[in-house]
ZASE-168218 format. One record per residue (C-alpha): chain; x, y, z. Coordinates in pm, 1 decimal, always signed. Layout:
<tifis>
{chain->A xx->X yy->Y zz->Z} $
...
</tifis>
This chain:
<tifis>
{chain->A xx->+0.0 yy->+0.0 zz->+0.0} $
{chain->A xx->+141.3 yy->+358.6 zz->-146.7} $
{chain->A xx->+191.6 yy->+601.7 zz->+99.7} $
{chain->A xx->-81.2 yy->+904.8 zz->+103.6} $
{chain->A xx->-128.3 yy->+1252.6 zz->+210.9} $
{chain->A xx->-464.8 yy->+1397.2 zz->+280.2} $
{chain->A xx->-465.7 yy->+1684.5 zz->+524.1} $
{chain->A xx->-158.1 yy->+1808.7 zz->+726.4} $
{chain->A xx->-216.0 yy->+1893.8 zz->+1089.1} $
{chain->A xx->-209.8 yy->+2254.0 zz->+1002.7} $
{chain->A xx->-512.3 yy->+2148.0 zz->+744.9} $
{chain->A xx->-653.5 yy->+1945.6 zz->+1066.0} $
{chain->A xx->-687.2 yy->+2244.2 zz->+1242.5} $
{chain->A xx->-824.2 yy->+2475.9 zz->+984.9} $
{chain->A xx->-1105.6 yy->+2313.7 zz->+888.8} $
{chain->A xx->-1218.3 yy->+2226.7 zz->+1228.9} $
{chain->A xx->-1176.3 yy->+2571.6 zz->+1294.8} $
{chain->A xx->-996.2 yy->+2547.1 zz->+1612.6} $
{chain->A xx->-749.4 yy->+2797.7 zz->+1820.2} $
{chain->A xx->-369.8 yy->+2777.9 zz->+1773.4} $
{chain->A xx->-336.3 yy->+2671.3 zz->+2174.8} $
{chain->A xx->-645.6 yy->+2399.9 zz->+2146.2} $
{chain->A xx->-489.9 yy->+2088.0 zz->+2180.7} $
{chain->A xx->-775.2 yy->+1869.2 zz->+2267.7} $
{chain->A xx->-1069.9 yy->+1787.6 zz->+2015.7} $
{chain->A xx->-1213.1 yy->+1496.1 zz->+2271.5} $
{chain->A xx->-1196.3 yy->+1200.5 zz->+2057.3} $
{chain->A xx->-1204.2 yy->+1095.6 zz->+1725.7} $
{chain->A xx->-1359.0 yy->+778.5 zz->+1505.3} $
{chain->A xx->-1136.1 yy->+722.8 zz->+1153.5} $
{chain->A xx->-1321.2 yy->+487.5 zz->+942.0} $
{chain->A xx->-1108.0 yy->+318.4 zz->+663.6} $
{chain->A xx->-799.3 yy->+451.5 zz->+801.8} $
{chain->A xx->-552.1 yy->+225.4 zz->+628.2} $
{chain->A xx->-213.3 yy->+245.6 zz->+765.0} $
{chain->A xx->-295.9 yy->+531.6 zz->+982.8} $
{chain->A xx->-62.6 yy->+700.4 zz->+825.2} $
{chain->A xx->-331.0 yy->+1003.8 zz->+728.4} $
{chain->A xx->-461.5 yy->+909.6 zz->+1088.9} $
{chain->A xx->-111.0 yy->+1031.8 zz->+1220.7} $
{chain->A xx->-146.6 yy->+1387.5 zz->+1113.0} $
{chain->A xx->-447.9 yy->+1457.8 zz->+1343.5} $
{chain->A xx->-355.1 yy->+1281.3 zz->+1653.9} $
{chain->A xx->-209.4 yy->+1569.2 zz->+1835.0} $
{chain->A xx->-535.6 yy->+1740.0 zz->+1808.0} $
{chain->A xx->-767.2 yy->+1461.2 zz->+1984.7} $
{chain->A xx->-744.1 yy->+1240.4 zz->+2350.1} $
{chain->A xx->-814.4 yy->+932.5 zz->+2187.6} $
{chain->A xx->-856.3 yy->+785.6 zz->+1807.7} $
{chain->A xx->-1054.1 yy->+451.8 zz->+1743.1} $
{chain->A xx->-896.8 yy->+366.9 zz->+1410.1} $
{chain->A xx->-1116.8 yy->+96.6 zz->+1124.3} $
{chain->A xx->-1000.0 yy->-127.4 zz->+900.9} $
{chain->A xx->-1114.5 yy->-469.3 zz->+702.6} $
{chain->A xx->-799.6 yy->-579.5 zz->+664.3} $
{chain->A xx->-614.2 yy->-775.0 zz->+969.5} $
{chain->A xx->-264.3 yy->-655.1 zz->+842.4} $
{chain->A xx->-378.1 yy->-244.7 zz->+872.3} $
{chain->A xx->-594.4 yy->-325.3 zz->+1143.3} $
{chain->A xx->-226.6 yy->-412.8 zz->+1318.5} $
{chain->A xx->-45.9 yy->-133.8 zz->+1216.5} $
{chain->A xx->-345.1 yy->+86.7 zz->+1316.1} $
{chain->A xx->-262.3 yy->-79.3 zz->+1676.7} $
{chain->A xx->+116.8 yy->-96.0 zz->+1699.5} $
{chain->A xx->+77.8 yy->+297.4 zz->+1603.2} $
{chain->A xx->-95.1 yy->+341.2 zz->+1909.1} $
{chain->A xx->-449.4 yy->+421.7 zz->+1820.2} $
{chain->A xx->-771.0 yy->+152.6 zz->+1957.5} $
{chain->A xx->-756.4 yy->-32.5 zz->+1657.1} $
{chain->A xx->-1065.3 yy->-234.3 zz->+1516.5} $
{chain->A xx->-1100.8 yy->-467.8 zz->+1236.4} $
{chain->A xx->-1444.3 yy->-410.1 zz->+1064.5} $
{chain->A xx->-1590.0 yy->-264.9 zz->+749.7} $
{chain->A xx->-1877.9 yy->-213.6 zz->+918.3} $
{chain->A xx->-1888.5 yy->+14.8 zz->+1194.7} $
{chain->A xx->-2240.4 yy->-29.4 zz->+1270.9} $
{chain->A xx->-2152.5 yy->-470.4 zz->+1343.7} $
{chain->A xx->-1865.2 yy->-341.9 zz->+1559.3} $
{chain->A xx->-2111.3 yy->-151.8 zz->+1768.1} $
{chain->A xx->-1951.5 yy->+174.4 zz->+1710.2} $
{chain->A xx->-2262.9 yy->+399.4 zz->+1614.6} $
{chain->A xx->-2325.5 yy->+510.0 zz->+1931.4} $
{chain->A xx->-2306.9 yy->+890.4 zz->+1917.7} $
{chain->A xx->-2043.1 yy->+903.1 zz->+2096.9} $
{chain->A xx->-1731.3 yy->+1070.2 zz->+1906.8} $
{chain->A xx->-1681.2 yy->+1420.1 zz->+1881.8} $
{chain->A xx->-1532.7 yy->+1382.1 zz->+1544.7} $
{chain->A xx->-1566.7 yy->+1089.8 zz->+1278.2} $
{chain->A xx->-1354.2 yy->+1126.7 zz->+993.4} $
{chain->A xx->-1407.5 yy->+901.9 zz->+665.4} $
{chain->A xx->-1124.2 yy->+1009.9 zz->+395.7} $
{chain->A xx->-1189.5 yy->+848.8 zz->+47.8} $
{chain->A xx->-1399.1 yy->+569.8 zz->+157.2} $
{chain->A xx->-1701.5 yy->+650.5 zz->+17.4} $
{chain->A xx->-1642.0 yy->+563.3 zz->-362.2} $
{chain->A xx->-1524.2 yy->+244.3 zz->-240.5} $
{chain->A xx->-1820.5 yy->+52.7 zz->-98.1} $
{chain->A xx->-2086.5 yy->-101.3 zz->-176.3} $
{chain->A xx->-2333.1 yy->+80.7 zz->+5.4} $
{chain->A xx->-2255.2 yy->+430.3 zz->+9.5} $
{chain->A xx->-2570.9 yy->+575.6 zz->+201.6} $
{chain->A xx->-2594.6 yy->+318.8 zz->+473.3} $
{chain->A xx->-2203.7 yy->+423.4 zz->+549.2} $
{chain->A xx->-2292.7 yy->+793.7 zz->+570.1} $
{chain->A xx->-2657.4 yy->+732.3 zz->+793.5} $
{chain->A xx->-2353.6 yy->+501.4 zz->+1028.4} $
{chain->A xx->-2091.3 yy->+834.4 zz->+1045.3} $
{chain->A xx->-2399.0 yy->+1014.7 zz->+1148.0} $
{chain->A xx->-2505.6 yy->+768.5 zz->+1409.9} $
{chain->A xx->-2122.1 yy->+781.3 zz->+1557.9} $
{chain->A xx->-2096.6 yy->+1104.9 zz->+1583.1} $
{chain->A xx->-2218.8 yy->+1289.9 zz->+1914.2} $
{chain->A xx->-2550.9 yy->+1566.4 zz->+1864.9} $
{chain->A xx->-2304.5 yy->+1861.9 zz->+1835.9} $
{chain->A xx->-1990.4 yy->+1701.5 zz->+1677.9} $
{chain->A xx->-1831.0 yy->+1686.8 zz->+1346.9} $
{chain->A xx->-1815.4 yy->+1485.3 zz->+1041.2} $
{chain->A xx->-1458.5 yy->+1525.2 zz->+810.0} $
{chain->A xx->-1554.3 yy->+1359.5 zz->+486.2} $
{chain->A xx->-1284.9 yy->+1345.2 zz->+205.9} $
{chain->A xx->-1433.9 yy->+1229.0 zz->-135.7} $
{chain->A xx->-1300.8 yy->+1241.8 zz->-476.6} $
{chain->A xx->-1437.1 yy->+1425.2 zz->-745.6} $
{chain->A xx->-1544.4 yy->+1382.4 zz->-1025.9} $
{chain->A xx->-1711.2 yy->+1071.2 zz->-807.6} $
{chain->A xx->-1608.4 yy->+775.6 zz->-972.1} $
{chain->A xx->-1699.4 yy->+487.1 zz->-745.4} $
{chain->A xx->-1560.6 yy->+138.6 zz->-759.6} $
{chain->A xx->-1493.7 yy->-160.4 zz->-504.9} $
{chain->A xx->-1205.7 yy->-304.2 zz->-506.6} $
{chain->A xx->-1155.9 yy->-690.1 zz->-528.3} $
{chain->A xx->-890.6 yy->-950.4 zz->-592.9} $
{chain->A xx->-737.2 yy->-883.6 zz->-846.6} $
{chain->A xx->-942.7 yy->-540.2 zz->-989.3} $
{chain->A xx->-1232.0 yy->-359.8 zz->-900.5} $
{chain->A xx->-1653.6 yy->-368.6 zz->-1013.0} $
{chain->A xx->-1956.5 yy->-132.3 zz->-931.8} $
{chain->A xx->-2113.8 yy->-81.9 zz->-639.7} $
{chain->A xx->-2419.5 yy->-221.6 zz->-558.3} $
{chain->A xx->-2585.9 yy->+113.2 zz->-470.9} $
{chain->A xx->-2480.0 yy->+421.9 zz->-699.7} $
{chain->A xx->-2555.8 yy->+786.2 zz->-518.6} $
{chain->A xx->-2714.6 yy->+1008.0 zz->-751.3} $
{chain->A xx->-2442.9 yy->+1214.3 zz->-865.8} $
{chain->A xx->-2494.7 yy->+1284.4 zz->-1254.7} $
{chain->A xx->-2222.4 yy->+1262.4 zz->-1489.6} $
{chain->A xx->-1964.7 yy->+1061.9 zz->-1318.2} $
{chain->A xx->-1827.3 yy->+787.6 zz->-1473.2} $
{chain->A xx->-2116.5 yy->+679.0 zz->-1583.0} $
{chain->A xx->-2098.5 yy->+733.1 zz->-1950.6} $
{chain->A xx->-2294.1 yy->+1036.3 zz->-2014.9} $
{chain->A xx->-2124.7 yy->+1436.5 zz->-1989.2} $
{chain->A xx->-1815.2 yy->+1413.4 zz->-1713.7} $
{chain->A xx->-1918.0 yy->+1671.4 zz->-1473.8} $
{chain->A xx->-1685.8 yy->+1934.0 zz->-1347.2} $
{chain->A xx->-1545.4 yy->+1910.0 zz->-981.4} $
{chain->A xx->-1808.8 yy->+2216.4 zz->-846.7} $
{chain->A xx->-2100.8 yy->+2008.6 zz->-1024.9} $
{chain->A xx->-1988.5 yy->+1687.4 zz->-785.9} $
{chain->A xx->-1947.7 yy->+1855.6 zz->-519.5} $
{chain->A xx->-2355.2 yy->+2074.3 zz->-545.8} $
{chain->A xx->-2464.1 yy->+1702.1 zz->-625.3} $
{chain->A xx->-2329.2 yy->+1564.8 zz->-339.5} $
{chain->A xx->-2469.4 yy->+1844.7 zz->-114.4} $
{chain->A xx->-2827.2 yy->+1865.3 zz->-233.6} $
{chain->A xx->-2891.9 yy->+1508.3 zz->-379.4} $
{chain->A xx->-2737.7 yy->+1283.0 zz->-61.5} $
{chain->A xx->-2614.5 yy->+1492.3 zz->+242.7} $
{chain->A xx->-2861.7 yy->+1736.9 zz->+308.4} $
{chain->A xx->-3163.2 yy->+1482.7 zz->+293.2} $
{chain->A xx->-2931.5 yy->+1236.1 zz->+510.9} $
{chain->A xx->-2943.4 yy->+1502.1 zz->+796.1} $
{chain->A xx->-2593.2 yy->+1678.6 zz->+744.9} $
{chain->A xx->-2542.7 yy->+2051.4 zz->+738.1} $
{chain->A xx->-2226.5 yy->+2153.0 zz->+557.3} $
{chain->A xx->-2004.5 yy->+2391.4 zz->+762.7} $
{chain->A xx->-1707.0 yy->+2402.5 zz->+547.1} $
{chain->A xx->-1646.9 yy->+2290.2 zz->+220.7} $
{chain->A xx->-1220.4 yy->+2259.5 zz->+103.5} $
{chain->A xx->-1067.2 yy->+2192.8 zz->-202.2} $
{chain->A xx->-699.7 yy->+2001.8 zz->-161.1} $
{chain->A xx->-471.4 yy->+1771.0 zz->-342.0} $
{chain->A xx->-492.8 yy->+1411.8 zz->-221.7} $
{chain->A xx->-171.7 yy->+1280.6 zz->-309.2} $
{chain->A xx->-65.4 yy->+894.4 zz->-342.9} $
{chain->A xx->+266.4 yy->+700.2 zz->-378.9} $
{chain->A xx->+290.5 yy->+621.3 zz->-761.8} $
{chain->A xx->+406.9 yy->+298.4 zz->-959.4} $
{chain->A xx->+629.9 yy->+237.2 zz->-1261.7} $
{chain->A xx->+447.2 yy->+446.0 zz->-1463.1} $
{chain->A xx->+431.0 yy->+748.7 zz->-1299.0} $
{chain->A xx->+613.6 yy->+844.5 zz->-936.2} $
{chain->A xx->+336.8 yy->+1007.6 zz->-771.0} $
{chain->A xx->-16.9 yy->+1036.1 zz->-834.1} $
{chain->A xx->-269.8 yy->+1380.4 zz->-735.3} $
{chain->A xx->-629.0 yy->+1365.8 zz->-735.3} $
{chain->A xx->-886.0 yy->+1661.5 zz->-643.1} $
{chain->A xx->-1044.0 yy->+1596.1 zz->-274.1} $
{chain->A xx->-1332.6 yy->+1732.4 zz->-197.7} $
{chain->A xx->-1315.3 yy->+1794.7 zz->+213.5} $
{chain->A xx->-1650.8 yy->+1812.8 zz->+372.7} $
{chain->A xx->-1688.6 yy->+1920.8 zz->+743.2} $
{chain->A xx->-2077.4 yy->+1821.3 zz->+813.4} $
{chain->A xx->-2315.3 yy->+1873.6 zz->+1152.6} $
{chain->A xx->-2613.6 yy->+1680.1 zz->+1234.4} $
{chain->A xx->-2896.3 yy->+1795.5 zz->+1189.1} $
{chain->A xx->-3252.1 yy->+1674.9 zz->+1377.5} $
{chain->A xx->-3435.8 yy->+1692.2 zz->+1055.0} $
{chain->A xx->-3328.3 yy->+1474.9 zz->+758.4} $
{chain->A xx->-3580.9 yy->+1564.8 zz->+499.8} $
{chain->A xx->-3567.9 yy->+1902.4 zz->+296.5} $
{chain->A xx->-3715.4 yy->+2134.9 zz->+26.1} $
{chain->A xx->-3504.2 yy->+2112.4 zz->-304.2} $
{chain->A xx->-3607.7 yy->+2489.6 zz->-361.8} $
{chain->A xx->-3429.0 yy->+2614.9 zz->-102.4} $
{chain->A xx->-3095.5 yy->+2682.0 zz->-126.8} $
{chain->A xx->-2794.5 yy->+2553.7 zz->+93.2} $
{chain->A xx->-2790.3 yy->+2766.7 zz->+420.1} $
{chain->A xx->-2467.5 yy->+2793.7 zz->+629.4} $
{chain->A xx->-2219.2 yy->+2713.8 zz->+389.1} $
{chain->A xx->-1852.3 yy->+2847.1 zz->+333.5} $
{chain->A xx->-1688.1 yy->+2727.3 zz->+47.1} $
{chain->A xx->-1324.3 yy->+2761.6 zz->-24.8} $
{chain->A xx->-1184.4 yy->+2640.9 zz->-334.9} $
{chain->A xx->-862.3 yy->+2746.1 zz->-285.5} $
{chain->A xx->-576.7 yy->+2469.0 zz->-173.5} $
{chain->A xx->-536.3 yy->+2473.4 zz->+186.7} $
{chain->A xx->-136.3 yy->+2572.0 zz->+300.4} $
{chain->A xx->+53.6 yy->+2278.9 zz->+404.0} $
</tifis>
């Protein structure tokens, strides 16, 4: 597994909008964390991290990094939506599973009545899962017009208003920030290091998870700009 670069702990801090001398966030739920390398860069911000992976190997190195390590891709089996994390944090997860609504209804259901949802995705959206030896559909496919799915490619802004309005707002979710930054992997043979456009999502709950597709977006800062390292 390539090594990858998300947010810094700069980044961490920005879009969680805290003070230069807070040091303590309470605690925080990463879903899909991998090697907890990405994981790493927020840890000096929170008391605890509870760290999830499928895969025994990460699951281990999520452990011997120091972080409550647990081996699931289902955080809802593992009993761990329980409202009871002040921050849940899903980074590039979403376009890789199967059922892409029931994940976001679990980060909800983790997360405490006033805390806060970090969710990195992709865009354009081009979902696929992953398998032994390549990768298929996903069972579900979220609404999100013109990605990857053979008609006009969409532009990263068109995504990201998709996204919004078609899946997070009638989930429940309120966006309070809305970044644009590089998510960067380890490359291959072919090329040495690969950048793709993240789309970095801070969400609330909210008590009602029905709306008006009229109305617009309330609440919302965008900033398309790349965050400083």
């Amino acid at each position: 597994m390539g090594k990858m670069h998300v947010l810094s702990t700069s980044q961490w801090r920005r879009i969680l909008r805290l003070a230069v001398d807070k040091k303590d966030c309470g605690s925080l739920l990463d879903v899909g964390a991998g090697d907890g390398a990405v994981t790493q860069a927020a840890s000096s911000l929170f008391s605890s991290i509870t760290a999830t992976e499928s895969s025994f190997a990460l699951s281990w190195r999520l452990w011997w990094k120091g972080f409550t390590a647990v081996q699931t891709g289902d955080i809802r089996r593992a009993s761990l939506c329980k409202g009871k994390y002040d921050v849940v944090s899903c980074l590039n997860v979403l376009d890789r599973v199967d059922n892409p609504s029931r994940l976001i209804r679990d980060l909800k259901a983790s997360t405490k009545p006033n805390g806060r949802i970090v969710l990195a995705v992709v865009m354009p959206f081009c979902p696929a899962v992953m398998t032994v030896g390549g990768s298929r559909p996903p069972k579900e496919r979220l609404p999100i017009p013109g990605c990857c799915d053979g008609s006009k490619r969409n532009s990263w802004e068109e995504c990201v208003n998709a996204l919004v309005k078609l899946v997070l707002i009638p989930e429940g979710l309120e966006v309070v920030t809305l970044s644009r930054v590089p998510y960067m992997s380890h490359g291959d043979d072919r090329k040495s290091l690969y950048t793709l456009d993240d789309a970095i999502l801070v969400l609330k709950p909210t008590a009602i998870s029905s709306w008006d597709h009229r109305q617009p977006c309330a609440n919302t800062s965008t900033c398309d700009q790349k965050l400083p390292v």
